[in-house]
Every structure is written in structure tokens, then in C-alpha cells.
N, C-alpha and C positions, 0 to 999 in steps of 0.2 A: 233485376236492375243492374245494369251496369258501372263499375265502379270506377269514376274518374282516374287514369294514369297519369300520375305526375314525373316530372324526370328530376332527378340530382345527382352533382356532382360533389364528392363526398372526400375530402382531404385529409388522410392521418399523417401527423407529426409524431416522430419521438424515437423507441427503437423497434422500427418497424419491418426491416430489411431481415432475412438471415433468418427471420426466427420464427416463420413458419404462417408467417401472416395472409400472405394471398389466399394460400388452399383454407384457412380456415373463413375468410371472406366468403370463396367461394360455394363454403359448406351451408354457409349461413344462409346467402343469397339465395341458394336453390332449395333450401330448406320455406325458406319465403315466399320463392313462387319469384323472384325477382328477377329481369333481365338486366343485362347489361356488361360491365369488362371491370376490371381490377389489372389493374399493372406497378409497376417500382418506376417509379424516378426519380430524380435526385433532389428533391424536394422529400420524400418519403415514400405513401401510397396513395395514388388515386383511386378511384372508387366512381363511377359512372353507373347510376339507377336505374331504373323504371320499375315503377308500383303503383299500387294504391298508398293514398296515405297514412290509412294501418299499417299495412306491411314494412313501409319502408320505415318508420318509427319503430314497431318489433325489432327490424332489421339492428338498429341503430343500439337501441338497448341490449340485442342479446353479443354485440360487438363489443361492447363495454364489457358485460359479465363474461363471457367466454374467449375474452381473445389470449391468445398462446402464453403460455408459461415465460419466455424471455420476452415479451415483449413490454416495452412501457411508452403508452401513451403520453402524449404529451399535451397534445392537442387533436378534436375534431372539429373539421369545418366545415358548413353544409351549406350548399349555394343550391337554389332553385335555377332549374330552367324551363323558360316556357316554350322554347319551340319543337314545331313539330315534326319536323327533320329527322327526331332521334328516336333513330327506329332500332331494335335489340328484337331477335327470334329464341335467345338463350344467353347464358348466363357464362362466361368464360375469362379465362385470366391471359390478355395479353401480355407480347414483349416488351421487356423494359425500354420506358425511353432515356434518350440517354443525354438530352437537357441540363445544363447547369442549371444548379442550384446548389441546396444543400440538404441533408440528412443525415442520419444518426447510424454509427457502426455498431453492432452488438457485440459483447462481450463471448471469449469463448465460455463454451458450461461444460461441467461435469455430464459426462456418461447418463441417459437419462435410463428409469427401470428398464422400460422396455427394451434397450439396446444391451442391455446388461443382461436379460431374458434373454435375447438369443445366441449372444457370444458362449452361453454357456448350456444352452439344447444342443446335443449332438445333431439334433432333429432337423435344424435351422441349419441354413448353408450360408450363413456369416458365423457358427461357431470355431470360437476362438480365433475369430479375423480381428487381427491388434487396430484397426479403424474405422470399426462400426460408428456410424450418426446418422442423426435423422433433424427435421427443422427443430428437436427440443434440446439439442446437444451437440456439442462438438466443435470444432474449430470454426474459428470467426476471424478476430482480429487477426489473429496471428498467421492466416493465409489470404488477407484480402490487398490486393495492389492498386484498385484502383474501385469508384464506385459505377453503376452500382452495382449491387451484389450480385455477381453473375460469375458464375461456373468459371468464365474467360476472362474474367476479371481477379480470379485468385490463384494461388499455387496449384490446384487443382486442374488446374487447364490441359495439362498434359495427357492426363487421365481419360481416352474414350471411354463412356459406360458400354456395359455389357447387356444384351439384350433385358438380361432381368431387372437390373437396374433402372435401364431406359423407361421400362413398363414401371417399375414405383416412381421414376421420376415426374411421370406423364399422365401417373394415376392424382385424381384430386383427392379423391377419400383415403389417399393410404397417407403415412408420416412423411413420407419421404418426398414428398411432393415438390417439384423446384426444392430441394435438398442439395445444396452445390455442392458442400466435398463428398455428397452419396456413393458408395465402393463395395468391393467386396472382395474375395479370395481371386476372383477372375478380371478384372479391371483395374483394381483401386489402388495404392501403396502398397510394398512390399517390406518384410523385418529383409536385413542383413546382419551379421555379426564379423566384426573385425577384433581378432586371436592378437592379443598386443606380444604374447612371448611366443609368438610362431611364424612366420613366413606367409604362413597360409591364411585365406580369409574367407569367407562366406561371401561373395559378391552379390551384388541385385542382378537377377535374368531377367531378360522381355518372355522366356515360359510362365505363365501363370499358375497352370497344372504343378509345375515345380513347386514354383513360389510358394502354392500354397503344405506343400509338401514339406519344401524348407522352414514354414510359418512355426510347422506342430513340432520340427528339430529344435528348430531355436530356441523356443520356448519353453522346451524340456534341458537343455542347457542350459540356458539361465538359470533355472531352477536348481539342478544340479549344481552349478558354477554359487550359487548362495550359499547352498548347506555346503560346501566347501572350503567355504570362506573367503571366495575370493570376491574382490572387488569390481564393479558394473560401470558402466557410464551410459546412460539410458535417454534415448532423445523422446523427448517429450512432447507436448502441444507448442511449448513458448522456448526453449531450448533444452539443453541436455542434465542430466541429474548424475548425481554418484552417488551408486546402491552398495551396501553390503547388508550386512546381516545385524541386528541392529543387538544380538544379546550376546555377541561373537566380540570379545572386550579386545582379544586380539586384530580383528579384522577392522576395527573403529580405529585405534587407535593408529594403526599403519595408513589407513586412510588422512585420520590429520598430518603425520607425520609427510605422508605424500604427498598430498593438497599442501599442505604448511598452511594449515588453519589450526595454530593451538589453542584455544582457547572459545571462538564465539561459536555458540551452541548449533549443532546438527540439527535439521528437523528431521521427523518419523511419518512413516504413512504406513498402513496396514490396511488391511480390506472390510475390518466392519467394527461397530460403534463397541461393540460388547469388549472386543480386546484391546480399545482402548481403557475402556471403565477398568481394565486389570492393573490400569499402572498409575488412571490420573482421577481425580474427582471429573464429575460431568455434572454441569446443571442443563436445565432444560434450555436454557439459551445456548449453552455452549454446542449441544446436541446438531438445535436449528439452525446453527451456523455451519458444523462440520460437514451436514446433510444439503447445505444450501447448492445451487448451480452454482456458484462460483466454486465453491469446496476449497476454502482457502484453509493455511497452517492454522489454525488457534490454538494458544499459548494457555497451558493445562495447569492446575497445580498437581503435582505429583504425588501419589499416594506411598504412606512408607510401605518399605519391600515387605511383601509375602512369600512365603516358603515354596505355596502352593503354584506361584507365577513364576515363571524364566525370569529373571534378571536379566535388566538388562545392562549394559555398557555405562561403566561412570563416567567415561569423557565423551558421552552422547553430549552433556548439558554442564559443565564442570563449573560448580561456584553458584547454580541455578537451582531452584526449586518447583521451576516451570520444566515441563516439554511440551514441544511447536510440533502439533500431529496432525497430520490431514489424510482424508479418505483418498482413495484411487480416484481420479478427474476423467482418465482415458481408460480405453478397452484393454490397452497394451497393459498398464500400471495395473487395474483390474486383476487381467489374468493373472499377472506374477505375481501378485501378493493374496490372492487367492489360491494357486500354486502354493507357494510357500507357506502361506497360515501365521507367520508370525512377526513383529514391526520389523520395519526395513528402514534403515538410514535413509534419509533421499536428500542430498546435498546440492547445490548448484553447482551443474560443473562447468567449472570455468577455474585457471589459473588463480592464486591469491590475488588480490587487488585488481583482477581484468572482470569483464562484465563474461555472463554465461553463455557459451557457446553455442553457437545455431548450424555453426554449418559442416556438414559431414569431413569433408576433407580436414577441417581446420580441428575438428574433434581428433581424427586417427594421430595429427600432427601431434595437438596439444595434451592430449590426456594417456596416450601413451602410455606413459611415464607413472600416471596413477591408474588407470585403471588395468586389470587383466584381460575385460570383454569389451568392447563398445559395442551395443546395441545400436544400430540405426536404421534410417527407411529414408526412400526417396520421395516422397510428400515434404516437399520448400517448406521451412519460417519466413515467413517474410518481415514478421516485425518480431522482435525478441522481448516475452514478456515475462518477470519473474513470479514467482509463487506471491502471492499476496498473505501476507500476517495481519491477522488480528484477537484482540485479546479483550476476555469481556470483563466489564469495569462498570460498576454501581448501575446493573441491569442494563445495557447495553453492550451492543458486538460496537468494539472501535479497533475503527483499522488500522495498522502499525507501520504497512503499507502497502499501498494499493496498484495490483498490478492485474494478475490473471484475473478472470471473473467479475471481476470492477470497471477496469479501462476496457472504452473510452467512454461508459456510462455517463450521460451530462449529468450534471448538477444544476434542476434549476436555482435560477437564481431571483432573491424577495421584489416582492416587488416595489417599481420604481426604473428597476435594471432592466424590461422592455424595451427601455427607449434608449438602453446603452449603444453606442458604436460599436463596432469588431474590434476586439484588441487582441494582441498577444502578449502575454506573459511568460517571460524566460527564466523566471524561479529562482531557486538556489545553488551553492556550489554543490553541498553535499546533499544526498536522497533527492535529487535532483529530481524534477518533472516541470513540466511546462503548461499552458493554459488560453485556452481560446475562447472567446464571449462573445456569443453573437445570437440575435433574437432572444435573447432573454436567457440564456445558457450556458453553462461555462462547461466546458468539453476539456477536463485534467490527463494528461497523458498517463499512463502505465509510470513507477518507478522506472528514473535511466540511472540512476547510481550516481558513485561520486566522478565528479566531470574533471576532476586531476589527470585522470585516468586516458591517454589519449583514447582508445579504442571507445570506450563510454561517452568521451566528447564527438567522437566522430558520429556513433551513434543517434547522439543525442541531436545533430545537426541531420542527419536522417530523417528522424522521426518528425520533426517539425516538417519538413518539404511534403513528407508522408501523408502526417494530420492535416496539409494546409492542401493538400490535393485529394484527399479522401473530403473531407468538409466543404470542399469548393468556397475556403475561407482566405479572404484579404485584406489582412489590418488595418483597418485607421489611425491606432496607435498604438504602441509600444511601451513597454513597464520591467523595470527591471529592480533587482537589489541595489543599497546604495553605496555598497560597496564594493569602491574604485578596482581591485583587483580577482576580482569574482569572473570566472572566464563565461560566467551567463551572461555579466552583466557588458564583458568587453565584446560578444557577440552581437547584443542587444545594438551597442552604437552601433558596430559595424554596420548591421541589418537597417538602421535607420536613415546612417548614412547612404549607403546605395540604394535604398528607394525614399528616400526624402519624405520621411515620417517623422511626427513628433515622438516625443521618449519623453517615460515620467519617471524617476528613479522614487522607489519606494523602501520607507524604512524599513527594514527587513521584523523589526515587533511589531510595528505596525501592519505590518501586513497578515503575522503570526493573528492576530486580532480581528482583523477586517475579515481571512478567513472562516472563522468561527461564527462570526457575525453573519455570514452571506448562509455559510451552511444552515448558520439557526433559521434563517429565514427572518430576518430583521430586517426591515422595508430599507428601501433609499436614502430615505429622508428622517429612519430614526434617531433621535435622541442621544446623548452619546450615553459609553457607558464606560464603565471601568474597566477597564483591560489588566489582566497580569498574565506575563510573558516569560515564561521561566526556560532558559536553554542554557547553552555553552555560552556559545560568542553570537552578535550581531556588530554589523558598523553601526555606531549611533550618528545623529543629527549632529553632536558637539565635534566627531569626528574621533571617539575614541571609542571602545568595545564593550560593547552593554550585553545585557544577559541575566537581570534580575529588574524588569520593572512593574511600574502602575501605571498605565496609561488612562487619560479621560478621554476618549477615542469617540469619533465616528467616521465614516469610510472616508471623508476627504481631510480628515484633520488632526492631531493627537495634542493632549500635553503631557511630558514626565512631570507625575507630581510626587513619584515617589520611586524610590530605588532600592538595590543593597551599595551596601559601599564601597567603593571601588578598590581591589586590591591588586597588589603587583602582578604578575604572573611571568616569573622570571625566565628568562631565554624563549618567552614568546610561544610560537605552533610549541616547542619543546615541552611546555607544561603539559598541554591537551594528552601528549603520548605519555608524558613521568609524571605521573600524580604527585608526588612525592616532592615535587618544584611548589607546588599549592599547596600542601600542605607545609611546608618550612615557611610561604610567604602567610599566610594565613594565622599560623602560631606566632612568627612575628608580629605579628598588627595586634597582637593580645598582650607580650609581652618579649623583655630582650634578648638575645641568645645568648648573654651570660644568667639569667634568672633561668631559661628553660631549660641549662645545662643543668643549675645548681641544680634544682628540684626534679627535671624528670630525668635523670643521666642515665637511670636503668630502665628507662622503657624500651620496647623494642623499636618505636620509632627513631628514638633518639640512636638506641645502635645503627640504625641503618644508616640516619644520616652520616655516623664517623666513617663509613665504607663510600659515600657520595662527595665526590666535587662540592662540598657545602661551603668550604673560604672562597670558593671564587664567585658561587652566587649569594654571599655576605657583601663582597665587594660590586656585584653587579645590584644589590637592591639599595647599595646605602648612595652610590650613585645614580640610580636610575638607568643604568643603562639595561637597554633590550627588555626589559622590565613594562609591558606596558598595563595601566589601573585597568582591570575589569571589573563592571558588576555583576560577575557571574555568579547567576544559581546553579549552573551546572561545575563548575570549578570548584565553589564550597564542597559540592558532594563527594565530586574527587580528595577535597583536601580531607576529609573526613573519614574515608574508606582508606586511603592510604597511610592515616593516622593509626586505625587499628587492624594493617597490614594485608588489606586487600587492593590486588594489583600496585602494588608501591612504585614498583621500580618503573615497568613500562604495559602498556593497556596495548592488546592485542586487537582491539578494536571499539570504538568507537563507543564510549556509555559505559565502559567494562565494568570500572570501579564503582562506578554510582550503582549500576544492575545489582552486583553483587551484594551493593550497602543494602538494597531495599530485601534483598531476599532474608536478612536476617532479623526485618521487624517483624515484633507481634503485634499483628494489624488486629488484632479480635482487641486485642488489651487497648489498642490504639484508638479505634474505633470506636470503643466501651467508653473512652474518658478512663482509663484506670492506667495509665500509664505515672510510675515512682518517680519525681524530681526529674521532669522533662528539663533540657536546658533553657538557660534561658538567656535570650537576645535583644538588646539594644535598641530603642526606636531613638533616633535625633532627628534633630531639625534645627539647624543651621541660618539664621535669619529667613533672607527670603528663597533659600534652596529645597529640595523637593525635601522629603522625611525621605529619612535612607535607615536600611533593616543593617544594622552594626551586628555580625558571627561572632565579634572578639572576647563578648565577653561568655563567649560558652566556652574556650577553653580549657581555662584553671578545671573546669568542674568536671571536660571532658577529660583531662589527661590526670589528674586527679583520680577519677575510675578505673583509666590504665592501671596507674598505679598500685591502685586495691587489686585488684581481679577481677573487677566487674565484666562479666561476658559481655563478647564483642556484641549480643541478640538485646540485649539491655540499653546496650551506646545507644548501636543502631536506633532503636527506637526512641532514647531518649530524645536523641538529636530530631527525629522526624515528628516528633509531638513539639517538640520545644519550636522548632523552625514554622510548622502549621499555627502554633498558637500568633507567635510574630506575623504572621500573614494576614492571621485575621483580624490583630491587631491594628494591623494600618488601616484596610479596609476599615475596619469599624472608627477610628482618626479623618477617612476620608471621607467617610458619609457626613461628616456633624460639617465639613466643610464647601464639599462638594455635592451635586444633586443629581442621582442616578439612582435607575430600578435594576440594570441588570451588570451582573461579575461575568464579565469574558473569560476563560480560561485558555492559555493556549501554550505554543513552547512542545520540545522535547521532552522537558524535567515531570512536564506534565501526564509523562504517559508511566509513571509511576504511581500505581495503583492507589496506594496506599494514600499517597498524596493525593490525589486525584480526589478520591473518594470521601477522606477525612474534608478537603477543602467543601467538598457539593454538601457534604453533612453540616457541617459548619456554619456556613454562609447560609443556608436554605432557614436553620434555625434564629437567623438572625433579619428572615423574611425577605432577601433578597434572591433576587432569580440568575441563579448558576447556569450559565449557559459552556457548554465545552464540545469536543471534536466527537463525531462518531464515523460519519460517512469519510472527510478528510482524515488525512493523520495529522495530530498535533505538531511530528516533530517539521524537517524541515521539505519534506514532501509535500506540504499545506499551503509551502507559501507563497505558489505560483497562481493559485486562486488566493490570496489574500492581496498580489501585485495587481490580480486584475480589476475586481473590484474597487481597489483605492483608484488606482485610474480612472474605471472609469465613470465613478461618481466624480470625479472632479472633471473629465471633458463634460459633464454632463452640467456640473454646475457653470462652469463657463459660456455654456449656452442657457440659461439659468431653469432649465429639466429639470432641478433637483429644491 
């Protein structure tokens, strides 16, 4: 009996390009007995049948269970056809068309085993070629220029293959199958090394034969050039790194000195999980994160020194009791830290305060100066993507920021948000990233950095034209921060103005909120819920600087029903960099600076202030000048760290002071509830004004303990149990008034573990459902998916979709 052939056409969404999808189609399809074609368009993957009804059902199910390691479906769509025209003799993967629409870019991945198996058989003739890939690994975003994914379409284009190549490109059953950056010793990219204290350089040759000749010198050089101590600058998948020798205290230290990064922590990379366990604890999540394809930094706790271990470098991590360590991601990283055997710095290399370098020339220009070697190769960046950090917190990996490995991964988004418009979201000033929603998806850019920065701004104007022409995406609306001087948010008009778009300015906690909310997957149309928003600074609604609230939020709406209390923050940005300005405004609001002379004049706070400008910021707060109220919870922490003399004077970057506060609590004791005379904090309420969380009256008690001797590891903690109890305090005040199931958590302040975690313990006990960041970062990298979502639930209710 003859088995009826039926024909379909069979549509995959999601990230389906790049990562290996066709050849495994076509494995499947011939494993099936099925004819027909698979091709890329810009829509995703088509898929055109013929079977029997078994078959193509098999078909469908073993596409589900077996489809490639990066790929993430999104959607399958199956149309029947009944004519009889569609005639197939065999089963084969066409050329891409090349159709507007839209689809999904893959992330670059870590090195996968197999390509890591032959970089290191002498046997294989890609050993020790620094850019080995195949569809399960390797460069993506970071070499793609236009879609779709094709060979001519990325940095790769330059590169003919080599007959062996050609033959795995064109092989269905091998990995490499349509493999775009697919290379090797005779075709593919080549190392060069440029001699910063020499004249002379290693150039790139068009000989191959050389190349690969110069490949196995370089590389032995490097090596040597490490145990010598000298300093690397190493171009990577998303730009360039500076390497030295990570237990070499002399060679670290000459590096910050060089870089002029004193202070915020290096991260480490080494070649395998075992020699990280020598220096940091490892849980089994932490493990599956370092081993993940993405293979990002994750933020370790550090184990005290063993005899038996090299030590390594104190101003790796200075004031920290984390290290940021990540596995080798590329062949090139691979080899030299397999070569070497032991952790390696690997910094971003890019000038202080400029964004990380991509391009060779501008490398030899700019790092000169810090490095002794530059490593690089002629295989283009075309998008510059940094290392992504993440740190795990009450049983989840949460990202700190998301770049490599993550971007441009969608996030979908709950439903309701199907039926949203296209929007673009232009985020924040600082940890800047931007945000696209369309079909049900919000497409979060790579970290761009802080946009002060012009190169970073310019950047950042890049990547948007980039995204909006990879996505084949065009706005309907526009969303930005609401604060007036935010250069996202003055590009945002600009951008609306010349194409004649709406623009929705969104509260920048509010959006910290709506974020977290979208990530949880909390439909369109839910319920609101209690939001607390814990950072530095935001513009508020009133038009003055918030940073400590309770929001009763859902995506189109908020109220402040509670805050902290607003305090000076004298000479304004001056505070964020001198802690030590929040701490004297903060002490005052407690009591006067003739009482805090009388009683604390020996503390060492108080001596610092007598070496500070302090009559002239007497006279700027009893005037109000330049002084503006904040209710910042990131401010208190500064004032609090700079009180018992961490970073007082000036913060090297950004969190410095609060970092250092957390690293000195005992989170076991904290955690426990055994925490001795936590401080304790003020709840008011003000007729019909929100409850505001009053710090003033922890001070007597904090400086008080100065006074005695109590360790700064006792403050620390008291202050972070006393401030938690106050948190849950309102919370537990806002439930008897207000009517919600779930606690938003969101904010900067909130990527503090301790906090973090005491709050999820807390609240969960009190039966409310703690919802917070994993996939987004809480800090302000979050809040360009929290602009889109408020948007465009509200274009949504206006057409009344919601």
C-alpha cells in the first residue's frame, strides 16, 4: 500500500541562523526519507516537505529534541499544502533568500570540545590554529554586518576557503557545514605581534605556509613574554584584552599603574575549572555557568591563601573578597593559557574611561604605552562586545552585565506583549544598552558603557543603525529616561524629531520595575505589584533625584507610596565621586556639627573631615546651595562606607564604596537572624505623604561603635540587617494598606548579594512572591527593556489591547 505524500511548509523562528541549523534539518530530513529544501531568510528558517504523515510528524518531533546546542527556538509554524506541482527527487539546503523581514542573531559561544580536540592533536591540521569554529562555536555577532548569515555578509568575507575547507563547508554530515567564519592554517586569519619597545614588528603575510609557521613562533612568545613578566594586549572575539601573569604582583601592579585603573577589580581567566577551585569556592551553578557557551566572568568568593597554591596578586581584586574568572572562549585564549598553566589577568583593553578597542591600528596607537606585546590578527570586529559578568545569588546565575555570550539573545516577552508595536528603547546614561520589541520580543543590545564618553556615544549610535538593520526593524515608537539631560534621552528626541515618531519618556524606577516584571514573565494586563527600586540616582516625576523607593506599579502606571528621605548631597555629581560629601550630609540630618564634634572629635571620620573643605560645605547645606535632596539608597551606602573609612575621600569607580561595605558583612550571621543590635531605622508618615525609611537615627549608635572599637565587619553588618529589617518593615505597613501578591526587586543596590538574598528570604517568609533580575541586570543595563515595555503597554492601552 502506498503511503499518501503530503507537502509542508514548515517556518522556524528564534535563533536559528549561525548555529548550525540547516545541516542538522538536513540530517534529520534524510534520516526520514523526506524530500524537499531548507534555506535562511530573513524571517528565520524555511523548511519545505514532502512525506508521509508519520514521517513528517517524526520529522517535527526529532527537530524539537535534537536541534543544535545554540539554537533557541521560538516558534514553529506548519502550513499544509495541497498542490500537486511540488515535486522534490531529494532532500537539499538551498541559497539564502534574501527578503526582508526579520530574525534572530546568535550570540558568539565559547570554543566548543571538539574544536578544542583538534587545536591540540598534533594529528589535526587545525592544531594550534588560534581560530578554530564550527556551527557549535565561535564568532557571531561580532563578525556579522548585515543578515543573513552568510559568509559575504560578515568580517569573514575576505577569506577564500581552501579546498579542505570548501569540502567541510559543502559536507552536510560534517560540523562545519555552511560554517561562515570556517578557516584554518591555509586560508583563515592569521596571529601577528607588534614589539611596543622595538621598531620592528611581526606583520600579517598573504604566505600561508609562513603564517602558519609564524602562528607556532608567536605563540611560543607569548608564552615566554608571560613568565617574563611582561605585559600582552590580546585581540579577542569582541575586542582587545591585557594579559599579564596573574601571581606576578609586580607585573599587575605596573599594569594598573599603566592602564591607570587603581582600584576596580581585574578579572582572571585560566584554562580549566580545577585551578580555579585552588583560589575560589565553586558551587555546581557556578561550575554551569563558567562551562556555559557564553563562558562569561562569574564573580567567585575567594578561598583564604594556601601555602600549597602560588598566590596570587593583592591588587588583582583590592578591598574585594570576590574574583571575576572566566574559562578561555577562543582557540587563541585556549592555547595561551594552556601554554601557561597558570590564571592570567585579562583586563579590557581600552584607555581608562574610553570603551575597548577593536581595531588593530588604533590598538598599536593606544596601548603602546601599556602593553609590551600586542597580539593581533586580521579577522574584522565589526561590533565591539565586552566580557559579560555574572554573579550567582540565592541559586541563580544573574547577570551583572550582559554582553558576550548573551547579546543579541531576545528576551521573550509575557504575554499580552504579541500585540505590542515596534519600539525602540534608548536606556540609560550609564551601563548603557538599548532595546527593540517587535513580535513579541525584546532584542537588549550588548553593554555600550557610559555614554559621557564620546567614543562610547558614538558607538552606541552605531550599534542602534547596526541592530535596526540586522532586525530589519522600524519603530513605531520611541521611549526614553526622563531625564532632561541624559544624552540617550536628547538623542531619543532628536531621533523622533527627524522621522516623526511618538516618544514616551519613562521614569527611570519605573522602568528598573517594568523590567523585572517583563523578564518574570508577568502578562500585560497584570495586577500591579510593589516595586522597590534601590540605586544611586534617578530623575523623579516631582523633578527631583530619587533612588530609594516603593512603587505600586504595573507596566503603564506607578505610585510612590513610600521612599527614603531625601537628603542633601552637597556639590551634587561631587558627592557620587567623594563619599565623604554623604557622609557629613547624612551625619547631619542625625544631628549638629557642633554635637558631632563635641562627642565624636576622635574618630577617624571626624579627623578627615578637619583635612576637608568642610566650612564651605557647612555653608553650602545650611543655604541649600548646589545641594540637591536625594532619596538615595545608593548614597546612604556610600555615606556609611566612608564613615568607617572605605574609599572616603574619592571612588575610583563607580559602587566602589558600597562594594567594599558589602564585602565586610557576615552574611552566614546575617542570614541566620543572629545578627547583635542591628541598627535601627525610622519609619514616618507625614500626613498624606508616602512612609519615608528615616537612616538618622542609626547614627548615634553607628558612630557610637566607632568610638568603642567595634570592627568595621560588625558595622558593616549591623547596618545591613538594621536597613533589611526597615525594608520589610514598610513592606509589611504597605500590605495592611495596599493589595498585592508580588515584591518587584530591582535597582543597582540590589545586585548586592547579601541584600538580595536576606530580602528574597524575608519576604518569601512573609508569603509574598519575590520576584527579581536574572536574565537582565538589575543595575542600569535593565533599563532599556523596562522603557520598552512601559511604552508599550501604554501604546497598547490607547488602542485599548490591554
Amino acid at each position: 500500500m502506498t503511503l499518501a505524500i503530503r507537502n509542508q511548509v514548515v517556518r522556524i523562528r528564534g535563533t536559528v541562523q549561525g548555529v548550525g541549523f540547516r545541516p542538522t534539518v538536513y540530517r534529520l530530513a534524510t534520516e526520514c526519507r523526506l524530500t524537499g529544501e531548507v534555506l535562511n531568510d530573513s524571517e528565520g528558517v524555511l523548511i519545505r516537505l514532502s512525506g508521509s504523515a508519520d514521517t513528517l510528524q517524526t520529522f517535527l518531533q526529532k527537530l524539537k529534541s535534537e536541534a543544535p546546542p545554540l539554537s533557541k527556538i521560538d516558534a514553529i509554524e506548519v502550513q499544509h499544502i495541497n498542490s500537486n506541482d511540488w515535486q522534490y527527487n531529494d532532500f537539499s539546503i538551498s541559497p539564502s533568500d534574501h527578503s526582508p523581514g526579520c530574525t534572530e542573531v546568535a550570540a558568539d559561544a565559547a570554543s566548543c570540545q571538539a574544536c578544542l580536540d583538534e587545536i591540540f592533536n598534533p594529528q589535526e591540521r587545525r592544531f594550534f590554529y588560534p581560530f578554530a569554529n564550527c556551527t557549535h562555536c565561535g564568532p557571531r555577532l561580532s563578525i556579522i554586518q548585515a543578515i543573513p548569515y552568510d559568509r559575504s555578509n560578515t568580517t569573514m568575507q575576505s577569506f577564500a576557503l581552501c579546498k579542505a575547507c570548501r569540502a567541510e563547508y559543502q559536507n552536510p554530515l560534517d560540523r562545519r557545514f555552511h560554517a561562515q567564519p570556517v578557516a584554518c592554517h591555509q586560508c583563515g586569519p592569521e596571529l601577528a605581534i607588534h614589539n611596543s619597545n622595538t621598531i620592528n614588528e611581526n606583520n600579517l603575510t598573504e604566505n600561508h605556509n609562513t603564517a602558519e609557521e609564524n602562528s607556532f613562533q608567536y605563540l611560543q612568545q607569548i608564552n615566554q613574554a608571560l613568565l617574563d613578566g611582561r605585559i600582552i594586549a590580546i585581540k579577542g572575539l569582541g575586542g582587545f584584552h591585557l594579559c599579564c601573569d596573574a601571581r606576578n604582583h609586580k607585573s599587575v601592579s605596573l599594569l594598573r599603574e599603566r592602564k591607570q585603573r587603581y582600584a576596580k577589580p581585574f578579572a582572571l581567566m585560566t584554562h580549566n575549572l580545577n585551578t580555579i577551585a585552588q583560589y575560589c569556592h565553586l558551587s555546581a551553578l557556578e561550575k554551569e555557568t563558567l562551562q556555559s557557551s557564553a563562558a562569561p566572568i562569574v564573580l567567585l568568593k575567594e578561598k583564604q591563601s594556601n601555602k600549597n597554591v602560588p598566590a596570587l596578586s593583592s591588587a588583582i581584586a583590592p578591598g574585594s573578597n570576590l574574583l571575576g574568572f572566566m574559562l578561555p572562549y577562543t582557540p587563541l585564549h585556549s592555547i595561551i593559557s594552556h601554554q601557561f598553566g597558570h590564571p592570567l589577568v585579562m583586563s579590557s583593553g581600552n584607555i581608562s574611561g574610553e570603551p575597548q578597542i577593536i581595531d588593530n591600528q588604533q590598538a598599536i596607537e593606544n596601548l603602546s604605552d601599556i602593553a609590551d606585546l600586542i597580539v593581533y590578527h586580521n579577522r574584522d570586529i565589526a561590533s565591539r562586545i565586552d566580557d559579560s559578568v555574572v554573579r550567582c545569588i540565592a541559586g541563580k546565575a544573574r547577570l551583572v552585565r550582559r554582553a558576550r555570550g548573551y547579546a543579541p539573545r531576545s528576551v521573550i516577552l509575557p504575554e499580552g506583549f504579541e500585540k505590542a508595536d515596534s519600539i525602540l528603547a534608548f536606556g540609560a546614561q550609564l551601563k548603557s544598552t538599548f532595546c527593540l520589541v517587535q513580535q513579541g520580543s525584546a532584542i537588549l543590545s550588548q553593554h555600550q558603557g557610559d555614554l559621557e564618553s564620546l567614543s562610547t556615544f558614538d558607538d552606541y549610535e552605531k550599534n542602534i543603525s547596526l541592530y535596526k538593520s540586522l532586525f530589519q526593524f522600524s519603530p513605531q515608537h520611541l521611549a526614553h529616561d526622563k531625564h532632561p539631560e541624559y544624552l540617550s534621552t536628547k538623542l531619543a528626541k532628536q531621533y523622533a524629531d527627524k522621522n516623526n515618531l511618538t516618544l514616551t519618556g519613562v521614569q527611570h524606577h519605573h522602568a528598573h520595575i517594568a523590567s523585572a516584571m517583563a523578564e518574570n514573565q508577568l502578562p500585560a494586563d497584570h495586577a500591579k505589584v510593589l516595586g522597590i527600586a534601590l540605586d544611586g540616582l534617578g530623575f523623579g516625576e516631582d523633578n527631583t533625584l530619587w533612588g530609594g523607593e516603593f512603587l505600586l506599579a504595573d507596566y503603564c502606571d506607578f505610585k510612590r507610596i513610600a521612599s527614603f528621605t531625601p537628603i542633601a548631597m552637597p556639590g551634587a555629581s561631587k558627592a557620587i565621586e567623594q563619599p565623604w560629601r554623604n557622609a557629613l550630609a547624612h551625619i547631619l540630618n542625625s544631628m549638629s556639627w557642633d554635637t558631632f564634634i563635641r562627642e565624636y572629635a576622635e574618630t577617624d571620620i571626624a579627623k578627615l573631615f578637619n583635612t576637608l573643605p568642610v566650612a564651605v560645605l557647612l555653608t553650602m547645606l545650611r543655604k541649600g546651595l548646589h545641594c540637591p535632596k536625594v532619596s538615595s539608597a545608593g548614597r546612604l551606602f556610600d555615606a556609611v562606607a566612608a564613615t568607617i573609612g572605605l574609599s572616603a575621600e574619592h571612588v575610583q569607580f563607580e559602587g566602589q564604596a558600597a562594594i567594599e561595605l558589602e564585602m565586610l558583612v557576615d552574611s552566614n550571621a546575617l542570614l541566620a537572624g543572629q545578627v547583635n543590635q542591628p541598627y535601627t531605622f525610622t519609619i514616618e508618615q507625614h500626613q498624606n505623604n508616602p512612609l519615608r525609611i528615616n537612616a538618622g537615627s542609626i547614627w548615634p549608635s553607628l558612630l557610637n561603635d566607632i568610638r568603642q572599637g567595634v570592627s568595621n565587619c560588625e558595622i558593616a553588618t549591623r547596618f545591613h540587617a538594621g536597613l533589611i529589617n526597615a525594608l520589610v518593615d514598610v513592606v509589611e505597613r504597605l500590605c495592611r494598606e495596599y493589595s498585592f501578591k508580588d515584591v518587584v526587586l530591582s535597582g543597582g543596590c540590589l545586585q548586592n548579594a547579601v541584600l538580595l538574598e536576606a530580602l528574597d528570604q524575608q519576604l518569601g517568609k512573609r508569603h509574598l512572591n519575590c520576584l527579581s533580575h536574572a536574565l537582565v541586570p538589575a543595575n542600569d543595563g535593565g533599563i532599556a527593556l523596562g522603557q520598552a515595555v512601559v511604552c508599550a503597554a501604554k501604546a497598547m492601552k490607547q488602542k485599548n489591547k490591554i
